[in-house]
Every structure is written in C-alpha cells, then in structure tokens.
Kinemage of the C-alpha trace (Angstrom):
@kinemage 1
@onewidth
@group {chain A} dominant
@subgroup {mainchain}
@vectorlist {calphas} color= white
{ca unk a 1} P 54.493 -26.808 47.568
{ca unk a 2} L 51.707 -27.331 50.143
{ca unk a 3} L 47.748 -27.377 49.697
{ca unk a 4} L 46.391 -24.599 50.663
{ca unk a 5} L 42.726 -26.056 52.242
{ca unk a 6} L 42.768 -24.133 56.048
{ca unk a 7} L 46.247 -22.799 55.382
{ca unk a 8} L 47.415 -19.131 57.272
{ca unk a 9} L 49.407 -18.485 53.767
{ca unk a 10} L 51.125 -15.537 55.325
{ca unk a 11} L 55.413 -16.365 55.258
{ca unk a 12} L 57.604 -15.420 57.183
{ca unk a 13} L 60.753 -16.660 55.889
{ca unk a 14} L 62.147 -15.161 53.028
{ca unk a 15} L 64.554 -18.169 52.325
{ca unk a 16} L 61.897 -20.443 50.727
{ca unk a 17} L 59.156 -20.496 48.237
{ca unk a 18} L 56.667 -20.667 49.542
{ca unk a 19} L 53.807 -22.583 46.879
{ca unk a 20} L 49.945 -22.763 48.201
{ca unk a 21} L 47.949 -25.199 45.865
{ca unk a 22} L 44.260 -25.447 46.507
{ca unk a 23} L 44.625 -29.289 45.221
{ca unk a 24} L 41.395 -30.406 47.428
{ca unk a 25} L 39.494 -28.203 46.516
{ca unk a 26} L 40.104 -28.574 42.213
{ca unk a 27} L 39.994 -32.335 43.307
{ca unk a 28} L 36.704 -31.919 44.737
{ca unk a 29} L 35.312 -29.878 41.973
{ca unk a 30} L 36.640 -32.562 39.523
{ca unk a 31} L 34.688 -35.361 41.302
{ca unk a 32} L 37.147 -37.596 42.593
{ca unk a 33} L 39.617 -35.581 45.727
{ca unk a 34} L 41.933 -39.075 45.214
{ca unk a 35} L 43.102 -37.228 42.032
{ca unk a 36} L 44.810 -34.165 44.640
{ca unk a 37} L 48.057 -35.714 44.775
{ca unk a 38} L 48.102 -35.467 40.697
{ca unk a 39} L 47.455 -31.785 40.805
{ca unk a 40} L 49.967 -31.123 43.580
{ca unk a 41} L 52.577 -33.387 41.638
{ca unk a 42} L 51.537 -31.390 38.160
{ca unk a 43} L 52.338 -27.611 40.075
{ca unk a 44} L 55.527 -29.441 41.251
{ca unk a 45} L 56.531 -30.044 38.106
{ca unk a 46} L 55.533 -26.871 36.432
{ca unk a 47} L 56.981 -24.377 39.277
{ca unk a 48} L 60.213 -26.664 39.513
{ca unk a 49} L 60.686 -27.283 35.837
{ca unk a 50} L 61.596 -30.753 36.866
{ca unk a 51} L 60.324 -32.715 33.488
{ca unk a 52} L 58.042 -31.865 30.474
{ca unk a 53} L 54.403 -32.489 31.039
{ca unk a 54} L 54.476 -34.768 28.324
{ca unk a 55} L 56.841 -37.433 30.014
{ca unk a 56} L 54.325 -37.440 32.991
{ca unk a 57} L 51.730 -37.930 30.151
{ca unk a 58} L 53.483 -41.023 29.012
{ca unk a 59} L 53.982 -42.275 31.931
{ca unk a 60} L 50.369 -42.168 32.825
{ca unk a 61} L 49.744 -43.827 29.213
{ca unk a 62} L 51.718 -46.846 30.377
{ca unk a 63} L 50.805 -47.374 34.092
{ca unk a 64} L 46.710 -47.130 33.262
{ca unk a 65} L 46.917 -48.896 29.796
{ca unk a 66} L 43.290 -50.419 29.346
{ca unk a 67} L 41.777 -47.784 31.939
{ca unk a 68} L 40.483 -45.142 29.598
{ca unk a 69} L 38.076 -43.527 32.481
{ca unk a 70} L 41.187 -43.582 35.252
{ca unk a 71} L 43.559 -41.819 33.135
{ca unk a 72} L 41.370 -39.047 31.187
{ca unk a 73} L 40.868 -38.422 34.804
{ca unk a 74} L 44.514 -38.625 35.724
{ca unk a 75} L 45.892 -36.320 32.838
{ca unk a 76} L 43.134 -33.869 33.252
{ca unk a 77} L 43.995 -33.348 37.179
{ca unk a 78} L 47.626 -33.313 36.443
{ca unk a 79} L 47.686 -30.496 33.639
{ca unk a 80} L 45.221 -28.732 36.176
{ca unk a 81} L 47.954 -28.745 38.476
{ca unk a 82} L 50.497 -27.818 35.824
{ca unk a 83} L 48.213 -24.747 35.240
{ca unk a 84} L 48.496 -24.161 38.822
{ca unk a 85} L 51.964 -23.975 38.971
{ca unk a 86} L 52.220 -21.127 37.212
{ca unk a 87} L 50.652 -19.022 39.083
C-alpha cells in the first residue's frame, strides 16, 4: 500500500502486491490532505480484509465524540479509501 503522488508504478517483483493509492490527491480534493492517512488506512483495510468498516466507524465515533465537523470528515475520507481498495 503506497500513495501513488510522483510514483513510477511499474513492478518488478512478482512476490508482492503491489497497492498505488492516490491518497493526496482525494485528500486534496476533499479539502483537508491531513485526512490522507485515513484514506490510505481505509484501502488497507479493504484490500487486506483486516476488520469491517464499521469497527473503524466506531472507533472514530468514540475518539471524536463532540467533534461532529472532524469526524463527518474522518468517516467520509476513510470509506473513500475503502472504495479505493477495491480497485
């Protein structure tokens, strides 16, 4: 899982997966590139099937209780991500 901004995405290695994410970029066009490591963490979680979106959701619900604006933004970048990963 890398972002892709400036990347050569040609592999060489067969070995790997190799996962380009243009989280910058999405970050950018969201408003706010501080939300990039949500979207890389949402196609992480989507491409490895490592927990359900939902758990992430609640876990956002608790750490940004009282912060309506921070984690609308927060869920929105990571399900952008999530989209990502499935790619």
């Amino acid at each position: 899982m890398v972002e892709s901004a400036g990347l050569n995405t040609k592999v060489r290695r067969s070995d790997i997966r190799f996962v380009p994410v243009p989280a910058v970029e999405t970050a950018a066009k969201m408003g706010n590139p501080q939300v990039a490591n949500l979207i890389l963490l949402g196609a992480y979680m989507r491409t490895c099937e490592a927990v359900s979106p939902q758990l992430v959701d609640a876990e956002l619900d608790k750490m940004l209780v009282g912060k309506a604006k921070a984690l609308a933004l927060n869920k929105e970048a990571f399900h952008k991500g999530w989209e990502l990963g499935a790619d």
